[in-house]
C-alpha positions as CSV (number, residue, x, y, z in Angstrom):
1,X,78.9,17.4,-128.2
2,X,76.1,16.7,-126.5
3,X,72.2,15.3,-127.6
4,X,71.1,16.5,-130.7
5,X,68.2,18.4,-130.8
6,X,67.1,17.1,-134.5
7,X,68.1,13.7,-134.6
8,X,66.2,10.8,-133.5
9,X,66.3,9.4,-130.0
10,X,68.2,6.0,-129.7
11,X,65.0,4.1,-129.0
12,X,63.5,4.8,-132.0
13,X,64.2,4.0,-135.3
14,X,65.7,6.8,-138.1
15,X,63.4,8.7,-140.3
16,X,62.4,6.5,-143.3
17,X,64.3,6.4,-146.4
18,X,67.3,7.4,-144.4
19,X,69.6,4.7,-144.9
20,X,73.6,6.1,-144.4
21,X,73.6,9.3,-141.9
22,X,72.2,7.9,-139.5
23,X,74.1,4.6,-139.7
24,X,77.4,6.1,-137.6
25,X,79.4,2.3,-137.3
26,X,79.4,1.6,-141.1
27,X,79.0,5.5,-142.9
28,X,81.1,7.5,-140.3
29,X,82.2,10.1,-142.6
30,X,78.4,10.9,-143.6
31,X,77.5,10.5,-139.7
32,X,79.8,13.3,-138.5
33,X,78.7,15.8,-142.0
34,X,75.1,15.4,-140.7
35,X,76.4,15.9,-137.3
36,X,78.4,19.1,-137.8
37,X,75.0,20.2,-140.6
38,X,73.0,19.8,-137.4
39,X,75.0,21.9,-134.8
40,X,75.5,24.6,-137.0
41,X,71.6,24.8,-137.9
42,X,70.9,25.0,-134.1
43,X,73.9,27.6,-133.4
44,X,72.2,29.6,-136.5
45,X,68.8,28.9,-135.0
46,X,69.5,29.6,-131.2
47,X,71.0,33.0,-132.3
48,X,69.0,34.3,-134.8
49,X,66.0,32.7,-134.3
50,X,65.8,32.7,-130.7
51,X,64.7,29.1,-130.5
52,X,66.0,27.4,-127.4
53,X,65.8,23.3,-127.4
54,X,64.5,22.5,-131.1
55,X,64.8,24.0,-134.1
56,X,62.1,26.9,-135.7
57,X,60.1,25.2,-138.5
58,X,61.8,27.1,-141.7
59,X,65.5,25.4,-139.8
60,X,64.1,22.1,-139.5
61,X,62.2,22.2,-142.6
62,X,65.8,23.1,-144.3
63,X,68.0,20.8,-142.1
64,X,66.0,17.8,-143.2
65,X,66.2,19.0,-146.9
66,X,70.0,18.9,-146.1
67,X,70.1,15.4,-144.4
68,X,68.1,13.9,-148.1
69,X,70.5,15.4,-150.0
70,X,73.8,14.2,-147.3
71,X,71.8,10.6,-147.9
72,X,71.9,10.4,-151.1
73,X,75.3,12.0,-151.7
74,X,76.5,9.7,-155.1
75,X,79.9,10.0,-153.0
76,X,78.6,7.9,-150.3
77,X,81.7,8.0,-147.1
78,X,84.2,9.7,-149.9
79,X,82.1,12.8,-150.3
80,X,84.1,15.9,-150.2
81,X,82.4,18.9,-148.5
82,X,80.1,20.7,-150.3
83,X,82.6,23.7,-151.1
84,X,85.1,21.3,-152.9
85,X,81.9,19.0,-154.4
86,X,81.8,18.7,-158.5
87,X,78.1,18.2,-158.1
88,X,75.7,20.7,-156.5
89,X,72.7,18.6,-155.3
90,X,71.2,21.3,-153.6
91,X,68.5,23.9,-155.4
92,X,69.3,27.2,-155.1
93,X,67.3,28.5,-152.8
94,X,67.9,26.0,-149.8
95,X,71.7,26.3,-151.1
96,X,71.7,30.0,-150.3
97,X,70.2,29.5,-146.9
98,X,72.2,26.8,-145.9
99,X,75.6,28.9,-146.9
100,X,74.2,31.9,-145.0
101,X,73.9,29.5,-141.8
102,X,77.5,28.1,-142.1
103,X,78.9,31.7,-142.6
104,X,77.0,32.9,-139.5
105,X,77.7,28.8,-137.1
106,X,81.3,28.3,-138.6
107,X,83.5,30.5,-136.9
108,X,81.5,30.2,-133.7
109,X,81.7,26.3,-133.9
110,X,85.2,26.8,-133.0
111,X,84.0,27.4,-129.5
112,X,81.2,25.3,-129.0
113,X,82.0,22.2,-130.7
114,X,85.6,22.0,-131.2
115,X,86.1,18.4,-132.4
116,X,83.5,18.9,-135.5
117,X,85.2,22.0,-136.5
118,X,88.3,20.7,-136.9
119,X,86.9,17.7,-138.4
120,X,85.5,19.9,-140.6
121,X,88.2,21.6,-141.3
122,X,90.4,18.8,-142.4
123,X,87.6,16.9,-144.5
124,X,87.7,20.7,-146.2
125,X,91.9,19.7,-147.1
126,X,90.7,16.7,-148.9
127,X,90.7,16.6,-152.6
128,X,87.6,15.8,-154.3
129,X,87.0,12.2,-155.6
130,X,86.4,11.5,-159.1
131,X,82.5,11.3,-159.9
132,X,81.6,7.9,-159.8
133,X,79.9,6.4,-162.9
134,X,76.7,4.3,-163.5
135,X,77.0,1.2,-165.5
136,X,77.5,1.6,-169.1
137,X,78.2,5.1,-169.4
138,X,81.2,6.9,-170.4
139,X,83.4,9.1,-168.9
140,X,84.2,12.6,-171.2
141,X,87.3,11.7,-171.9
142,X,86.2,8.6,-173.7
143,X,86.3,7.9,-177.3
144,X,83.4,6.8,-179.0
145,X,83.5,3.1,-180.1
């Protein structure tokens, strides 16, 4: 795959308040979303865009709106992709921008990274988990006490 243009270099430490995507040995799952988020935004970015070697500001403005929401994903390493997800974090606006880039990068990630696509793929097949619940509330199906 390559260096990532929009994630931190090894040597220093991950934006703060990031706490799982960048953590690849013990949140894998959210890792390789962020990952796949990323190369998409720079196919999207490199074509459109024109930007060669980082992303334009409105892309990188929008692709670390996208890793906050990844990070805080109430699904954690279960989360299904955001097609199949019960809960839309995202506000409309950046969620219509973000589907316009993985309509244009999807297909074309086929060629230039292989691997995530069919990662993403697959992680697509998977059915959605159950939404998990805070302590002391009640799932709908519940009957009152």
């Amino acid at each position: 795959m390559g260096a990532s243009m929009s994630l931190p270099p090894a040597d220093r430490p991950p934006i703060a308040g990031l706490r799982r995507v960048h953590d690849d040995a013990r949140h894998p799952r959210l890792a390789r979303e962020l990952a796949t988020l990323t190369a998409m935004f720079e196919i999207h970015c490199r074509d459109r865009h024109g930007s060669v070697g980082t992303l334009c500001e409105n892309c990188a403005g929008l692709l670390g709106y996208a890793t906050r929401r990844l990070d805080r994903c109430v699904f954690g390493d279960a989360k299904p992709t955001c097609a199949n997800c019960a809960v839309h974090c995202y506000a409309a606006a950046p969620r219509e921008e973000v589907r316009v880039i993985m309509r244009y990068a999807g297909p074309r990630m086929m060629t230039r990274h292989p691997v995530l696509a069919v990662r993403h793929l697959l992680d697509g097949r998977r059915p959605a988990p159950a939404l998990p619940l805070h302590a002391g509330a009640r799932r709908p199906d519940d009957k009152p006490d």
